[in-house]
N, C-alpha and C positions, 0 to 999 in steps of 0.2 A: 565441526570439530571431531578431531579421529574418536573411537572410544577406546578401553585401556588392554581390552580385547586384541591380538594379532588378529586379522583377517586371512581367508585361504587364498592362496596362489594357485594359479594354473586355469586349464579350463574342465568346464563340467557342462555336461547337458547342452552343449554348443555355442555358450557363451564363456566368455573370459571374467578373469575375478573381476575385473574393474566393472563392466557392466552389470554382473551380480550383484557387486556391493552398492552399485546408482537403483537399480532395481528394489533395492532392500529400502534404502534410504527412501525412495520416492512411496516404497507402500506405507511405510512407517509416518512419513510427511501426511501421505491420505486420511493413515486413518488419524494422527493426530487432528486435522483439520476437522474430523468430523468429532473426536471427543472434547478437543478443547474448544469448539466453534462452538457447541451445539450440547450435549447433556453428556458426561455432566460438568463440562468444564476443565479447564488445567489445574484447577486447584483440587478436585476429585478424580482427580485421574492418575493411575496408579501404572508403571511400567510395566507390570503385569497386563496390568487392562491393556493399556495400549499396544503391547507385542499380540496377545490375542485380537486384537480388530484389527490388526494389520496380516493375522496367520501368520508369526515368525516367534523364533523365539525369544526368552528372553537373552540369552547368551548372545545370537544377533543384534539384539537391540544395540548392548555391551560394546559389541564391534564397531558399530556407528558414529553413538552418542556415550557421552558421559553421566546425564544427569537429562530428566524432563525438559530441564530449564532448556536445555541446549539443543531440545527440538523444538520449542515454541520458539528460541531463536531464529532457529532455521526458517519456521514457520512463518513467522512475521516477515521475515525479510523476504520470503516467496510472493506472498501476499503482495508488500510492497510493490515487488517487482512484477509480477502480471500488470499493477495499476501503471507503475511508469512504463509499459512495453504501449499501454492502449495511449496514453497521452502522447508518448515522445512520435508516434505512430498519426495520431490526430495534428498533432504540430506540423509534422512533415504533408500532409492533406491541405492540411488549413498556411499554408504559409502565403500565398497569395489573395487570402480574403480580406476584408477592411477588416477594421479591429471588432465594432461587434459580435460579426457572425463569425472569426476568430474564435474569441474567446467563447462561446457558446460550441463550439466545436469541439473544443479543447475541455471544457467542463463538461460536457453531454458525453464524450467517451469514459475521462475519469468516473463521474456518476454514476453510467452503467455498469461500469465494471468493479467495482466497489460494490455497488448493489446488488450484482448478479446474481451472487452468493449469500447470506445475511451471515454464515461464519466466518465470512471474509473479513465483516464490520465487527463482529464481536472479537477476533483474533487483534484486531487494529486495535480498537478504541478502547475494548474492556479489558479481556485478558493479558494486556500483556501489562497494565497499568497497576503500578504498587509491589510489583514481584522482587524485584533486586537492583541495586543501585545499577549493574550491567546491563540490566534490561530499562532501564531508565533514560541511562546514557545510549542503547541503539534507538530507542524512539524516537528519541531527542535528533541523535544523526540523519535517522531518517526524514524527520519535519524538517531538518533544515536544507537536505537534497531539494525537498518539495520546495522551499523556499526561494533556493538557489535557480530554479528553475523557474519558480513565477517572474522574479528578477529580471534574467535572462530576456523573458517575453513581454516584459515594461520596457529594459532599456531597448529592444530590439524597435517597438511601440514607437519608441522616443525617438530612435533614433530617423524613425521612416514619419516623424512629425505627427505621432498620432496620439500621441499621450505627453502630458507636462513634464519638461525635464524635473527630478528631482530624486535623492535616493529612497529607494524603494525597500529597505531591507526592514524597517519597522513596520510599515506597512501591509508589507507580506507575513509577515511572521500574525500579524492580527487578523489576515485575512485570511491563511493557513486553520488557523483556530478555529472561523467562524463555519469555513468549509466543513470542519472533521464534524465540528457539532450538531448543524444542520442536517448532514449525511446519517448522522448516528442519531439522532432524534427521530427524524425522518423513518430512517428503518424500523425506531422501536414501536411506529406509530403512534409518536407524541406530535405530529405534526400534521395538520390534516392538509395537506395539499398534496398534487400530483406528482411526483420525478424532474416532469418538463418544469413547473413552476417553479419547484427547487432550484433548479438550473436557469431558468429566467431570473430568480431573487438572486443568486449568485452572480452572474452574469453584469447584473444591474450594479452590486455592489460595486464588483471588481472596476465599471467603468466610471461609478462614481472618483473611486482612488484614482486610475488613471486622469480623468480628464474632470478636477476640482472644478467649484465654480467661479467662473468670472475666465477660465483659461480656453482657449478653441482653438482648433489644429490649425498649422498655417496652411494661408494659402499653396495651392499650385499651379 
């Protein structure tokens, strides 16, 4: 979102405003990532602060954003979107594998790259949790992208006979959950098992939903 700030026109120093103003934005994203990820948090974290960890001013910040909230906005939906660039990336890899080691594929990329970072999981899971009904509602939109895309890779299942016809949208939204949880437990080390295990216990679950008991792929 613009800030209430005009920004400069023209070019400086050999770049044009628009690249200036992506440049600004993106130190301002960094250093937010490191104050709101990491100590002392979005809730202690002061525009002041934040323009100094980024080296810009506060009058820049102004040009940007409006308000903190609407960099942890920005924020989160970065986050997001690194994770869905490594899955949608893992899907297009994994499209001709059986469904196991599919979906093991597909969670071993999202897993790592959620993990990579640990402010990556705090920006997701904590920070952005309880802030404002706005920020409530992009969380919400965001889980349900993620949803829409497990969806997607059941009926796709289904459709290649590898998983039980049936709708999958309550299903996902439980198995959504169980992913954030695990990951975030996981990193706070409340969990004592390895990355891989995580993602073998995930893996496991997800095939459970797919293929209930008493249900088996058809023949070919």
């Amino acid at each position: 979102m613009a800030g209430r700030l005009k920004a400069p026109t023209g070019r400086y120093g050999g770049k044009t405003a628009e690249e200036r103003q992506a440049l600004r934005r993106r130190r301002f994203l960094e250093a937010a990532l490191q104050l709101f990820g990491d100590t002392p948090g979005y809730r202690n974290t002061t525009v002041a602060a934040l323009s100094e960890a980024a080296g810009l001013s506060t009058r820049q910040f102004y040009e940007e954003f409006r308000t903190l909230e609407d960099v942890l906005a920005a924020l989160h939906l970065q986050v997001n979107g690194w994770a869905e660039e490594a899955v949608l990336a893992a899907v297009a890899d994994a499209d001709a594998l059986p469904l196991a080691e599919r979906a093991a594929a597909i969670f071993r990329a999202y897993s790592a790259n959620v993990t990579a970072d640990p402010r990556r999981i705090r920006i997701t899971f904590v920070e952005i949790i309880g802030v404002s009904p706005r920020m409530e509602e992009q969380r919400l939109a965001r889980r349900a992208g993620w949803i829409d895309l497990l969806c997607a890779e059941a009926n796709a299942a289904v459709a290649r006979g590898e998983a039980a016809p049936r709708d999958y949208r309550l299903p996902a939204a439980a198995f959504i959950g169980a992913v954030n949880g695990l990951l975030h437990d996981w990193s706070a080390g409340w969990v004592d098992a390895t990355l891989d295990e995580v993602v073998e216990e995930l893996v496991r679950q997800l095939l459970g939903i797919l293929r209930p008991t008493g249900w088996s792929p058809a023949p070919r």
